[in-house]
Z-matrix of the N, CA and C atoms (Angstrom, degrees):
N
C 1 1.447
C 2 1.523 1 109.67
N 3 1.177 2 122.62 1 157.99
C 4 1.353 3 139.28 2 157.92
C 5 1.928 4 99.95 3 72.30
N 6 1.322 5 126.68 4 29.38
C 7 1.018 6 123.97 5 179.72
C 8 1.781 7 115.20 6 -94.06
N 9 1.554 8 103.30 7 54.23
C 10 1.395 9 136.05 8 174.15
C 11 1.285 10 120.81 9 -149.90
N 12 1.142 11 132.94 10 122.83
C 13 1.546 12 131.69 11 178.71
C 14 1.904 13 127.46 12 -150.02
N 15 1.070 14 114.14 13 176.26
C 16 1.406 15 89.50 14 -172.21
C 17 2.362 16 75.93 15 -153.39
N 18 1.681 17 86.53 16 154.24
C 19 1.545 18 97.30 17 163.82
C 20 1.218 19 89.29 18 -170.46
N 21 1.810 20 106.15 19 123.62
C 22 1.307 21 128.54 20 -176.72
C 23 0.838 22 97.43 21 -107.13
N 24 1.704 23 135.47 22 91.17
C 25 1.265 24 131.52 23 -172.95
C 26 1.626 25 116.57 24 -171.75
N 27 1.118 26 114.99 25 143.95
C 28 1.446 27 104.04 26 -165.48
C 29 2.663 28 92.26 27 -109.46
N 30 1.409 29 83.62 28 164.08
C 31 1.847 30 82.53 29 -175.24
C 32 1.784 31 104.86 30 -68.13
N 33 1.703 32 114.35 31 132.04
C 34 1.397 33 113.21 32 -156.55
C 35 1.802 34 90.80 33 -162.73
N 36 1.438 35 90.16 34 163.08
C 37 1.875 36 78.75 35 170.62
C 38 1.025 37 93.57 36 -75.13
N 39 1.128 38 120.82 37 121.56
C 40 1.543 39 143.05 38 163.22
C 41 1.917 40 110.16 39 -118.46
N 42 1.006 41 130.62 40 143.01
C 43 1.704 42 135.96 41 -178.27
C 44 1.790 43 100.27 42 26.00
N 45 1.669 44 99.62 43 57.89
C 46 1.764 45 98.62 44 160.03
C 47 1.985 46 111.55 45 64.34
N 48 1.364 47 109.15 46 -2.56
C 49 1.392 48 127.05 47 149.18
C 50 1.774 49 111.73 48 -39.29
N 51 1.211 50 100.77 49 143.50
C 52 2.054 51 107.07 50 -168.12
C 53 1.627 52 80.36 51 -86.95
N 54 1.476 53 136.02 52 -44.30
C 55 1.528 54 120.08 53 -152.58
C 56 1.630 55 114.33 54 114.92
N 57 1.824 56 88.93 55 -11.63
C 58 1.785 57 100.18 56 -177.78
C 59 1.279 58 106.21 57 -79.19
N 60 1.635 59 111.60 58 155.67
C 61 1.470 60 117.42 59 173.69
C 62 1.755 61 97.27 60 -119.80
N 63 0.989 62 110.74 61 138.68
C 64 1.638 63 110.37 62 -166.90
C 65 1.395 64 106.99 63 -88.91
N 66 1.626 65 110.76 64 -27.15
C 67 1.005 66 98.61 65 -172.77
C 68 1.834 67 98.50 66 -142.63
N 69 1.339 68 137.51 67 134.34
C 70 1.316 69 144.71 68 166.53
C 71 1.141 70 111.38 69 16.12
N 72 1.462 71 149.73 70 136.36
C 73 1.401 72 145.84 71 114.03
C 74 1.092 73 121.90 72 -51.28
N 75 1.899 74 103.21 73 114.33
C 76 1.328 75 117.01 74 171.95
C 77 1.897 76 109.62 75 -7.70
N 78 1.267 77 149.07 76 149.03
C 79 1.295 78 119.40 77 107.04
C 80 1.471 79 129.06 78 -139.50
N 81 1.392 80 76.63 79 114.79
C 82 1.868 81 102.57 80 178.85
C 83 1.359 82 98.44 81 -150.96
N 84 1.469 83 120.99 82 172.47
C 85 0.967 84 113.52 83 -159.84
C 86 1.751 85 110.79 84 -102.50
N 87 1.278 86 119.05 85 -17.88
C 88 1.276 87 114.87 86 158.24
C 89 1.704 88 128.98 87 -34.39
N 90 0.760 89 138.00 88 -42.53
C 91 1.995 90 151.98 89 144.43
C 92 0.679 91 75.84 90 -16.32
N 93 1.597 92 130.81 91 109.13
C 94 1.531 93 126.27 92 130.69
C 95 1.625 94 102.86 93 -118.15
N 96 1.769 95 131.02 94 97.65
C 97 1.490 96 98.32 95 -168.77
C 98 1.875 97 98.57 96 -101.34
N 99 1.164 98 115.63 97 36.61
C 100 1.223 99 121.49 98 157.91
C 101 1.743 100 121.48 99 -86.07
N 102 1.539 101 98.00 100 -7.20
C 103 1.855 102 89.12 101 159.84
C 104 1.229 103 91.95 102 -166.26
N 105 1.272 104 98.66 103 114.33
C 106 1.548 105 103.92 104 -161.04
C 107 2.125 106 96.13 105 -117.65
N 108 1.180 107 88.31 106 148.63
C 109 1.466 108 109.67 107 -163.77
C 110 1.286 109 117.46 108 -125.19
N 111 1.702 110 141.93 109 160.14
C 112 1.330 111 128.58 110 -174.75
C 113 1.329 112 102.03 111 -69.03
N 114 1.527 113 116.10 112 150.83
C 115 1.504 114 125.43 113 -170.34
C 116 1.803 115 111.05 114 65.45
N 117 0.938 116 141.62 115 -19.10
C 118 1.400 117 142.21 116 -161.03
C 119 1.811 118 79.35 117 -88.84
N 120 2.045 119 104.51 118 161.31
C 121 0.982 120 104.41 119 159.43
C 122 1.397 121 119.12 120 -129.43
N 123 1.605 122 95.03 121 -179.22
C 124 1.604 123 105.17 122 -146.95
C 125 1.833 124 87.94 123 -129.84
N 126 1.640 125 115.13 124 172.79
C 127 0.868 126 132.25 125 132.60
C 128 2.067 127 118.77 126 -57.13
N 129 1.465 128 91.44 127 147.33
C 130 1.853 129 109.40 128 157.99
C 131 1.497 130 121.50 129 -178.67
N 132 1.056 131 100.46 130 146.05
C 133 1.531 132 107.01 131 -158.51
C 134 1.795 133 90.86 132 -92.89
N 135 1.053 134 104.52 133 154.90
C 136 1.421 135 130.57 134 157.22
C 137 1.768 136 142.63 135 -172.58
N 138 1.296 137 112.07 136 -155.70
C 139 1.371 138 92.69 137 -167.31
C 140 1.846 139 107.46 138 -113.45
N 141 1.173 140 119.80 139 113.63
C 142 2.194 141 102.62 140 153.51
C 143 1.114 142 112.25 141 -127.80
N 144 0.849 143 108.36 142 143.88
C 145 1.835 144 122.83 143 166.32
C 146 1.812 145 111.59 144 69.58
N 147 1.200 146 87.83 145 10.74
C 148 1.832 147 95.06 146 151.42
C 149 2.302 148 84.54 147 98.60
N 150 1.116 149 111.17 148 28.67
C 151 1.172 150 132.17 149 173.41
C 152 1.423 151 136.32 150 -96.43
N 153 1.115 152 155.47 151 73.88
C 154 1.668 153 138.66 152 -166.74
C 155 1.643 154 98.83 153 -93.52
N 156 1.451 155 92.46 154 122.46
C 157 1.225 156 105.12 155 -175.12
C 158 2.178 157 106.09 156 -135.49
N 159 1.420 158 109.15 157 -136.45
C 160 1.352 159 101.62 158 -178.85
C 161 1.488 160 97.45 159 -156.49
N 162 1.399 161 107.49 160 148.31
C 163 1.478 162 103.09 161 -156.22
C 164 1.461 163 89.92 162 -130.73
N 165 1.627 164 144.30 163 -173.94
C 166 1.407 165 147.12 164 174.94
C 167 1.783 166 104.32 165 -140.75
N 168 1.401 167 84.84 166 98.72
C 169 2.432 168 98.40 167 -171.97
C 170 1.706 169 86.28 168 -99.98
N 171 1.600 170 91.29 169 176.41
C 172 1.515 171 102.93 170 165.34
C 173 1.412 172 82.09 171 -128.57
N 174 1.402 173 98.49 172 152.55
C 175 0.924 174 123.15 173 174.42
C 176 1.846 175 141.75 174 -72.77
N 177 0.856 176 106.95 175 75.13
C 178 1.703 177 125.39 176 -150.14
C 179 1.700 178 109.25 177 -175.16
N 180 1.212 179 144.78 178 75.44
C 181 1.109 180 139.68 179 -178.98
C 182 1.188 181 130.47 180 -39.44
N 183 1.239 182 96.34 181 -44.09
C 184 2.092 183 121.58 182 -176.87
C 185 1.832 184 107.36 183 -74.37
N 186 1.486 185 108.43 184 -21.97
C 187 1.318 186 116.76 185 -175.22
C 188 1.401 187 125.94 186 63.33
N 189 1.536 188 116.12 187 43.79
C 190 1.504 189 96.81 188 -175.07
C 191 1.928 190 108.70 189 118.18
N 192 1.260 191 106.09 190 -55.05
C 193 1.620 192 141.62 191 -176.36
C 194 1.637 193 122.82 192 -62.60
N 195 1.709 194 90.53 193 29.11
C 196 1.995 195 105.45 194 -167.36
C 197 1.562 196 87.59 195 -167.82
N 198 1.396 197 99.29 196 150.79
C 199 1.836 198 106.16 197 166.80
C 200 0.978 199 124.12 198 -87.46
N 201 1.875 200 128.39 199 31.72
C 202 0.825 201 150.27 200 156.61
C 203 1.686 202 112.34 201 -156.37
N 204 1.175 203 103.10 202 160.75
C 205 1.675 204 120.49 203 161.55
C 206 1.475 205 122.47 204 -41.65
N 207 1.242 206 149.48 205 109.57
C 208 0.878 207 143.56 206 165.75
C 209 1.313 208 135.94 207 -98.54
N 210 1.796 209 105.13 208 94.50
C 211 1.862 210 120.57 209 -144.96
C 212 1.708 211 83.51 210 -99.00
N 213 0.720 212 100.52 211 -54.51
C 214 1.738 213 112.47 212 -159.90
C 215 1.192 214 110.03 213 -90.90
N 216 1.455 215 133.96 214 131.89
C 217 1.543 216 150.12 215 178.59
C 218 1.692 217 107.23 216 -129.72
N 219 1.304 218 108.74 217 114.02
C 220 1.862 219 109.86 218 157.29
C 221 1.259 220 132.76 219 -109.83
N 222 1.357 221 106.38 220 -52.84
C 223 1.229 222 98.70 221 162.30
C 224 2.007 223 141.47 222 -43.75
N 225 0.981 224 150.91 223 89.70
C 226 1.140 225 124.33 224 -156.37
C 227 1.496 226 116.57 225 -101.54
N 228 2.167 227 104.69 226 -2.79
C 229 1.367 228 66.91 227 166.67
C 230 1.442 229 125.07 228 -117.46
N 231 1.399 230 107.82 229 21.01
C 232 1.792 231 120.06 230 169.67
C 233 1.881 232 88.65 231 -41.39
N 234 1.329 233 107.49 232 131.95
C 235 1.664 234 151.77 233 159.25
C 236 1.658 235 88.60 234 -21.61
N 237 1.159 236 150.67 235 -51.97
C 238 1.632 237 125.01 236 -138.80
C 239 2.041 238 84.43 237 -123.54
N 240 1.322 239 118.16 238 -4.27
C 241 1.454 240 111.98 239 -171.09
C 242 1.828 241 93.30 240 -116.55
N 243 1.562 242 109.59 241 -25.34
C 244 1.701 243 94.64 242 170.05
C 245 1.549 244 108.42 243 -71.36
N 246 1.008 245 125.89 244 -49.11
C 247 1.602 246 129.59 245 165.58
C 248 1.526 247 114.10 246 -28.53
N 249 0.964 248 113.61 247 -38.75
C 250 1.840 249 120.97 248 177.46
C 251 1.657 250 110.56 249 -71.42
N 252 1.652 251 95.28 250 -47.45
C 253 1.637 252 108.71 251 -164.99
C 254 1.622 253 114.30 252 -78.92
N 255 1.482 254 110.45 253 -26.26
C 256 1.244 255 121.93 254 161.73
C 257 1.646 256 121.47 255 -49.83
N 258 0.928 257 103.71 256 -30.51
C 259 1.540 258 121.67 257 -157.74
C 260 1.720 259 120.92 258 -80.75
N 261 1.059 260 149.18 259 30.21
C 262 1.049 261 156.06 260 -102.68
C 263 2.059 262 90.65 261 -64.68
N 264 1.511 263 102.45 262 -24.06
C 265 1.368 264 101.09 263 -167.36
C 266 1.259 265 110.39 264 -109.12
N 267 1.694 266 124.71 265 19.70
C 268 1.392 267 124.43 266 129.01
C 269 1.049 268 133.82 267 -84.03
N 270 1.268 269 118.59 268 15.68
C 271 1.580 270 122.53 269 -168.09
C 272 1.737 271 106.43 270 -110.20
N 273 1.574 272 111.66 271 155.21
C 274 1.724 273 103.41 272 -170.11
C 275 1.412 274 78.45 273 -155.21
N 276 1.560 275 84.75 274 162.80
C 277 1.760 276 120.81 275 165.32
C 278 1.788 277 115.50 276 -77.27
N 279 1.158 278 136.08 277 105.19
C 280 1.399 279 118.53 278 165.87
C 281 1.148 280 112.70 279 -84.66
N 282 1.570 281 125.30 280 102.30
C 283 1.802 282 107.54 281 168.27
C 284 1.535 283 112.06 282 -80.28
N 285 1.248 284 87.19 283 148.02
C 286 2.246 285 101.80 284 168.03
C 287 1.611 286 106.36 285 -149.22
N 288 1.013 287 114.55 286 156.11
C 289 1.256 288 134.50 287 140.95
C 290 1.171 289 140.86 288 -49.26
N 291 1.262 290 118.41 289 -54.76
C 292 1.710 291 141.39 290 166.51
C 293 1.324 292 108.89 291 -132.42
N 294 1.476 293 110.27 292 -176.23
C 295 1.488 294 131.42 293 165.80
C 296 1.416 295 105.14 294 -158.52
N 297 1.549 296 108.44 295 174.59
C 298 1.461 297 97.70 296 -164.36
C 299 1.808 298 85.59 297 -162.19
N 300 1.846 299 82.90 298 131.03
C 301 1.769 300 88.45 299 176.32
C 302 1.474 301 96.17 300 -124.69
N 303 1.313 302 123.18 301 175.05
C 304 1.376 303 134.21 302 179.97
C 305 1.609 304 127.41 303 -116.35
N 306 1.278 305 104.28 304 136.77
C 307 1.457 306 109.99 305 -169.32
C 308 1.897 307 106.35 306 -57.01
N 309 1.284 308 84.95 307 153.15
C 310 1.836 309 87.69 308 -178.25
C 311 1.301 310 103.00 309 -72.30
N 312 1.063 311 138.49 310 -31.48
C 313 1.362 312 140.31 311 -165.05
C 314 1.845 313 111.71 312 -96.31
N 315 1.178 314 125.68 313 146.12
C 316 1.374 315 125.53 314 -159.10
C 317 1.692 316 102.93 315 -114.99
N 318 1.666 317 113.93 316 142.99
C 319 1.374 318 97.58 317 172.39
C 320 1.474 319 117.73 318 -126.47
N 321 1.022 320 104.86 319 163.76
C 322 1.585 321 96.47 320 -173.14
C 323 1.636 322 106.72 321 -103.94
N 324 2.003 323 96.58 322 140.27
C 325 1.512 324 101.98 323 -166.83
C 326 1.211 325 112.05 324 -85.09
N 327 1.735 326 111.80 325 1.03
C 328 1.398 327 104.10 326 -158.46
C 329 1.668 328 143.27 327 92.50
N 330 1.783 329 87.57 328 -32.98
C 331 1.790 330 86.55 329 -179.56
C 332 1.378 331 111.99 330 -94.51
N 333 1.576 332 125.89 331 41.88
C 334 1.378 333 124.90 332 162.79
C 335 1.706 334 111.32 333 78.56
N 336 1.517 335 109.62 334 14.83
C 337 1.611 336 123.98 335 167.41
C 338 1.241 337 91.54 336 -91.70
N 339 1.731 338 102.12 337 166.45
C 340 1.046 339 124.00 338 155.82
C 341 1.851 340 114.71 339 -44.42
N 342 1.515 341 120.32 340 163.00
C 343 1.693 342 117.07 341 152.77
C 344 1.419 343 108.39 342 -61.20
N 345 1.415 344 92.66 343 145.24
C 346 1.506 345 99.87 344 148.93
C 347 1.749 346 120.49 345 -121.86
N 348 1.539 347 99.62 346 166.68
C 349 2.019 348 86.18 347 165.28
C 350 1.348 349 99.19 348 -86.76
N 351 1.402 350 78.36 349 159.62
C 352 1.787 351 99.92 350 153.58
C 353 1.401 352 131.01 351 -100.51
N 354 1.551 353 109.06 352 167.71
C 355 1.292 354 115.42 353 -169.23
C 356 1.158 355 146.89 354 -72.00
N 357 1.003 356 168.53 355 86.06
C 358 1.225 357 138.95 356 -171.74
C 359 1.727 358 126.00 357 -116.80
N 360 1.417 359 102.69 358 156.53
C 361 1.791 360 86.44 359 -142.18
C 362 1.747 361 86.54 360 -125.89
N 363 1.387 362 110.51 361 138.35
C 364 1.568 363 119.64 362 -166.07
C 365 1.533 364 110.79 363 -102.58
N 366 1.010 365 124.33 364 147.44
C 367 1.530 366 104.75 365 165.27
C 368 1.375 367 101.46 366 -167.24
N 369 1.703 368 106.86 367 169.27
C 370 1.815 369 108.37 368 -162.80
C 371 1.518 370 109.48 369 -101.07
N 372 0.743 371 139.81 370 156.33
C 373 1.686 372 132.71 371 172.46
C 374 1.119 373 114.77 372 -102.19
N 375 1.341 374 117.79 373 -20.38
C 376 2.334 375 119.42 374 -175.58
C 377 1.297 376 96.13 375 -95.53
N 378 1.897 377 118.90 376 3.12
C 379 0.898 378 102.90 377 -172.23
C 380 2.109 379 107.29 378 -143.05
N 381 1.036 380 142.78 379 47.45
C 382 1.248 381 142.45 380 -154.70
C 383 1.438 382 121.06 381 -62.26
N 384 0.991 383 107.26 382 1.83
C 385 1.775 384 139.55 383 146.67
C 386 1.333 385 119.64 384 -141.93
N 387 1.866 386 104.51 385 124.86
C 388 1.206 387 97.77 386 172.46
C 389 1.620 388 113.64 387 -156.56
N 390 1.313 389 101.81 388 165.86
C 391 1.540 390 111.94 389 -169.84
C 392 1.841 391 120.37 390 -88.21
N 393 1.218 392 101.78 391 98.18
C 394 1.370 393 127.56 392 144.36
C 395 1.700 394 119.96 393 -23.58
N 396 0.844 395 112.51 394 113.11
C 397 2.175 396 104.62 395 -176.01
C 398 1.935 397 89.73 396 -90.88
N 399 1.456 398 88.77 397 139.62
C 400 1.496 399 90.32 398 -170.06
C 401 1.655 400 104.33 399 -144.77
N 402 1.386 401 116.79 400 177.08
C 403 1.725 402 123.21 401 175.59
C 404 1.521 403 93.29 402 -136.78
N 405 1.677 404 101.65 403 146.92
C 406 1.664 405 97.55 404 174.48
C 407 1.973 406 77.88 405 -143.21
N 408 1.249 407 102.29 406 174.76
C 409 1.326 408 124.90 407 -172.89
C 410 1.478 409 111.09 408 -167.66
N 411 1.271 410 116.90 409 171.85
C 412 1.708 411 119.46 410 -169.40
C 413 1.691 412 86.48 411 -102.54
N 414 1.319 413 115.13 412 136.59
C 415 1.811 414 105.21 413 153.57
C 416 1.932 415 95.39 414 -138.07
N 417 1.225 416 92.15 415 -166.19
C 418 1.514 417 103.81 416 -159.03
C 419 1.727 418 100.40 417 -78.39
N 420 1.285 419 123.48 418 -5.98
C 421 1.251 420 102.93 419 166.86
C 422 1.830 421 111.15 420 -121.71
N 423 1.416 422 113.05 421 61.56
C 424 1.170 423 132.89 422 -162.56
C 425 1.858 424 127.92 423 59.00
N 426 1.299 425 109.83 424 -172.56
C 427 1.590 426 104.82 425 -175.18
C 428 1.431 427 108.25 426 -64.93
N 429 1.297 428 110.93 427 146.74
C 430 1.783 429 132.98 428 -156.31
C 431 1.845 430 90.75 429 -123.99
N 432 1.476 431 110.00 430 150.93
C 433 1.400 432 105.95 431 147.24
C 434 1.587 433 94.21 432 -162.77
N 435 1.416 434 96.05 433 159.26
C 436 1.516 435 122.12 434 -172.14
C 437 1.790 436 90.97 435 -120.39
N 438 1.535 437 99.55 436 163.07
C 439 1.827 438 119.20 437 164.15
C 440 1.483 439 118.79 438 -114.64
N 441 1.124 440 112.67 439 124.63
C 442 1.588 441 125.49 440 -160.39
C 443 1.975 442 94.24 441 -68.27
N 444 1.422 443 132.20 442 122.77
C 445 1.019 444 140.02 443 159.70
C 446 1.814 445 135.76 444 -64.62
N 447 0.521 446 144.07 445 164.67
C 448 1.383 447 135.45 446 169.43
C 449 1.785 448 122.85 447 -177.24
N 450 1.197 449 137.19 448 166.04
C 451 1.387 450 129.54 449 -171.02
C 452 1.263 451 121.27 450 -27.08
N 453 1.387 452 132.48 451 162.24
C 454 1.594 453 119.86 452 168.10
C 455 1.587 454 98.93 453 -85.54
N 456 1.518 455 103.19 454 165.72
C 457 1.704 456 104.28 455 164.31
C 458 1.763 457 100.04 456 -93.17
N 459 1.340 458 115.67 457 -179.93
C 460 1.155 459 121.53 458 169.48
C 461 1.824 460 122.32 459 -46.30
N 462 1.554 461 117.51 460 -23.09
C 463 1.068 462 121.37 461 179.74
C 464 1.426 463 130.20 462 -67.01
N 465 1.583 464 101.26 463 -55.68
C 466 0.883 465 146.42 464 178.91
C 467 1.898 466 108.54 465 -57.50
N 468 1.423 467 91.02 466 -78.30
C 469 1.771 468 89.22 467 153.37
C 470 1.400 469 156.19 468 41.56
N 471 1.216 470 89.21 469 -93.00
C 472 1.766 471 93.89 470 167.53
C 473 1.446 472 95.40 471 -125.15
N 474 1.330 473 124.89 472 61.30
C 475 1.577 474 136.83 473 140.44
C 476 1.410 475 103.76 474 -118.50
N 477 1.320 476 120.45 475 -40.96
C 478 1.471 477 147.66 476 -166.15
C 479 1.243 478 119.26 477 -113.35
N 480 1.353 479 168.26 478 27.32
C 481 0.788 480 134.22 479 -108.41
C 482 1.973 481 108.70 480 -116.45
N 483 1.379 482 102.65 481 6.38
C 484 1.433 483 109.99 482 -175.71
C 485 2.165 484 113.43 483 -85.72
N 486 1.449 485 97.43 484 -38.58
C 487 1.080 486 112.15 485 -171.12
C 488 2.033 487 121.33 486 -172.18
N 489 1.393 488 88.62 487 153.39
C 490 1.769 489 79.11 488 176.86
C 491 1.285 490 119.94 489 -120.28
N 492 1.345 491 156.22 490 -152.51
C 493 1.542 492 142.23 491 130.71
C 494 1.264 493 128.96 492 -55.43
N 495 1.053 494 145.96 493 120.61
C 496 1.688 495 131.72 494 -177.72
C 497 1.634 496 106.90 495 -51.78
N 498 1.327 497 144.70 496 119.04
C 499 1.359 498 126.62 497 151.15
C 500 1.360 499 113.44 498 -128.66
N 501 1.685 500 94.87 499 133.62
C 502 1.069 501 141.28 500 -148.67
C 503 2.137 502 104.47 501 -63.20
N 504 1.133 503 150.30 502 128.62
C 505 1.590 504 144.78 503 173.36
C 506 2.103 505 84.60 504 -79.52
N 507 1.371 506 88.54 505 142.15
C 508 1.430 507 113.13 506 177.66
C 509 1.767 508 110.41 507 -30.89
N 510 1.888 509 108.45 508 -51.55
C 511 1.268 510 111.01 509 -166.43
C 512 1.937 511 108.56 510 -90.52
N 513 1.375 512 111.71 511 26.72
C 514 1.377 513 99.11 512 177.68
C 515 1.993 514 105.35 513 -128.20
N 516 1.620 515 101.31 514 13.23
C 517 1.647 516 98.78 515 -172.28
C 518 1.404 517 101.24 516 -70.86
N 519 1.574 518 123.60 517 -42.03
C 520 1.720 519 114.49 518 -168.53
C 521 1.352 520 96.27 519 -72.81
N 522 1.297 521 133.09 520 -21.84
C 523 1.248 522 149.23 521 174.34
C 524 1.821 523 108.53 522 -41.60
N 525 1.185 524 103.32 523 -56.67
C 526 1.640 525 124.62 524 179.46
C 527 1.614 526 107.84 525 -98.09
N 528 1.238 527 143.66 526 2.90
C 529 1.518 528 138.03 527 -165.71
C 530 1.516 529 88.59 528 -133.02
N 531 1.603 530 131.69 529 0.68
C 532 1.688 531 124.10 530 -175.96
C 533 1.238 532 89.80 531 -153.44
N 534 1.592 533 138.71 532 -26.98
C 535 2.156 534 108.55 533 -174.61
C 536 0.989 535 103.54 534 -97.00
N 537 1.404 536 94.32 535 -168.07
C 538 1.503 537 110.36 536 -149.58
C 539 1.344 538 108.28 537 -90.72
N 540 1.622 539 122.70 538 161.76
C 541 1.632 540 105.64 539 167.74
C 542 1.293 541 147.68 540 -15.56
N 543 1.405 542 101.64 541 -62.53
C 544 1.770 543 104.47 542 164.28
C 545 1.102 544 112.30 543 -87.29
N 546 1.504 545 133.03 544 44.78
C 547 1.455 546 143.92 545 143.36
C 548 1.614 547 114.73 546 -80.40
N 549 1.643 548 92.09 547 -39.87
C 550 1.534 549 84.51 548 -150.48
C 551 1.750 550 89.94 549 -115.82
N 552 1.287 551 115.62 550 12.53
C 553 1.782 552 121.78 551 153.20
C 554 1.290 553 88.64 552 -78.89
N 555 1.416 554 136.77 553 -47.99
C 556 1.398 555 119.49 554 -149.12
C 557 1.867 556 109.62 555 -57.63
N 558 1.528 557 92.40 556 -43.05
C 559 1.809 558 116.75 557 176.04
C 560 0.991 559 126.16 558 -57.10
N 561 1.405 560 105.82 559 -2.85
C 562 1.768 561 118.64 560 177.09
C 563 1.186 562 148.73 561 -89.30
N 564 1.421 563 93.08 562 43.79
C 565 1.357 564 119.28 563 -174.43
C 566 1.403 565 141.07 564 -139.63
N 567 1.463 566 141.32 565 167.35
C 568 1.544 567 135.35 566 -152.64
C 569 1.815 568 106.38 567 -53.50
N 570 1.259 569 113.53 568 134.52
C 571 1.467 570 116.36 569 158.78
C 572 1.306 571 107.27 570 -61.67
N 573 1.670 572 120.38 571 138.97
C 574 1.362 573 122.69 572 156.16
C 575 1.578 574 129.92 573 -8.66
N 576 0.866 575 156.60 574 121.60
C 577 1.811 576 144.12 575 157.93
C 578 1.558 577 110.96 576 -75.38
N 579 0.981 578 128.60 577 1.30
C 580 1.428 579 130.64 578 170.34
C 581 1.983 580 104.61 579 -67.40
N 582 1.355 581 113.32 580 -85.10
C 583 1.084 582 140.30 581 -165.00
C 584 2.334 583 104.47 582 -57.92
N 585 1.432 584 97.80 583 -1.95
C 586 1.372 585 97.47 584 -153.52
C 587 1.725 586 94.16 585 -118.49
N 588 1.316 587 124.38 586 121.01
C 589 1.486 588 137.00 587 172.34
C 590 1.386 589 103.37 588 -90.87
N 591 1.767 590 106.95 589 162.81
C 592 1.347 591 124.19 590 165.85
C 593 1.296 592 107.06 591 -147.86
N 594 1.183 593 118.56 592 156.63
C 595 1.535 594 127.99 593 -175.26
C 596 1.616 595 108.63 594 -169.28
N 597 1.598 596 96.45 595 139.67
C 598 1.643 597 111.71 596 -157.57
C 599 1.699 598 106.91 597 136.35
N 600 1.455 599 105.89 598 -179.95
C 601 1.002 600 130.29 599 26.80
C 602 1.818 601 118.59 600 -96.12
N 603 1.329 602 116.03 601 128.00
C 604 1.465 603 122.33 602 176.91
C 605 1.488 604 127.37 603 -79.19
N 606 1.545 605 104.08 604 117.35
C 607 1.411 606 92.25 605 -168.84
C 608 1.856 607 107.07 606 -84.68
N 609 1.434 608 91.82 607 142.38
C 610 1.804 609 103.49 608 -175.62
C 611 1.985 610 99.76 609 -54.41
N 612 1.270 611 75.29 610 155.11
C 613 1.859 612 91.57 611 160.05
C 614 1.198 613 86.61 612 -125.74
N 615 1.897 614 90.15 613 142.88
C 616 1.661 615 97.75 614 -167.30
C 617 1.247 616 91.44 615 -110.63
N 618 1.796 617 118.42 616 146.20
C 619 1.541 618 124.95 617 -141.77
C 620 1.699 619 86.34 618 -109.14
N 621 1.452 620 127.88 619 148.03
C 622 1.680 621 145.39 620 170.68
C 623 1.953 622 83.55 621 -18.24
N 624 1.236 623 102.48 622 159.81
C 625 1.222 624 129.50 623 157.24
C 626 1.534 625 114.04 624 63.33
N 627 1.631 626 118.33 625 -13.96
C 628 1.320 627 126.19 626 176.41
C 629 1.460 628 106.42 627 -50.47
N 630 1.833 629 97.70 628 137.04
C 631 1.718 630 89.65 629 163.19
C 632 1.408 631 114.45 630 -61.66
């Protein structure tokens, strides 16, 4: 789920962040973290040396090291994801704007492809940036991060109905980036549906080379 996202946003104090980048901005022109995709990279904030700053991961934790991408984590306490959650200084902020899950049902575009679903794209209103609870780690094809999953809310639901992203209310991020394990199980759970819009369903543009 949720292997679509968007953050229209440039690196800023953003969630008590200094404005530091720890490590280089990409530059080439591939970086786009305004639609960010599995393996593509993104902005995420986190913590070293008693610092919250903003760092540039791709998105894949395992790096390469799975027969797929690994964006999304739920379980936390399977052996290789308690190791992450333990860690107060593997853990990061993902900000976005939106996210975007897909209808169960597929439509056809007409140009003699297969269907595809469509989109639909979520977003918070108390919050027009907001933080994602996330794990990043070093692997062999540089720093990786995944977004911690958890129940859907009612919104979410019957678009989704297995799971959503965890996102985080303003006063619980140092909450999840400094406590302890059963701090940040406690945080693991649906955002409000009050405060949270959707709009769609959006039909895909299908990108060169798609089947």
């Amino acid at each position: 789920m949720c292997n679509r996202a968007r953050y229209k946003g440039e690196p800023e104090t953003l969630f008590s962040s200094t404005g530091k980048l720890f490590d280089e901005r990409p530059r080439e022109n591939t970086f786009n973290p305004q639609e960010l995709r599995p393996k593509r990279r993104n902005y995420v904030i986190r913590e070293q040396d008693g610092i919250r700053g903003w760092d540039v991961m791709s998105w894949d934790v395992l790096g390469g090291q799975a027969p797929w991408p690994m964006t999304n984590v739920r379980n936390l306490g399977l052996p290789q994801w308690r190791k992450l959650a333990d860690k107060p200084e593997n853990r990061c902020l993902v900000p976005l704007t939106e996210f975007c899950e897909w209808t169960p049902d597929k439509h056809d575009l007409g140009d003699g492809k297969p269907p595809l679903k469509r989109e639909m794209w979520f977003a918070v209103t108390d919050q027009p940036t907001f933080a994602v609870a996330g794990f990043w780690q070093h692997t062999k094809e540089g720093a990786g991060f995944t977004m911690v999953t958890c129940d859907p809310n009612e919104l979410v639901a019957p678009i989704h109905p297995k799971a959503m992203i965890t996102i985080l209310a303003p006063e619980d991020h140092d909450r999840w980036l400094q406590g302890s394990y059963d701090d940040i199980v406690a945080l693991q759970k649906p955002y409000p549906t009050e405060p949270m819009t959707v709009r769609g369903p959006v039909f895909p543009t299908r990108r060169k080379g798609d089947a």
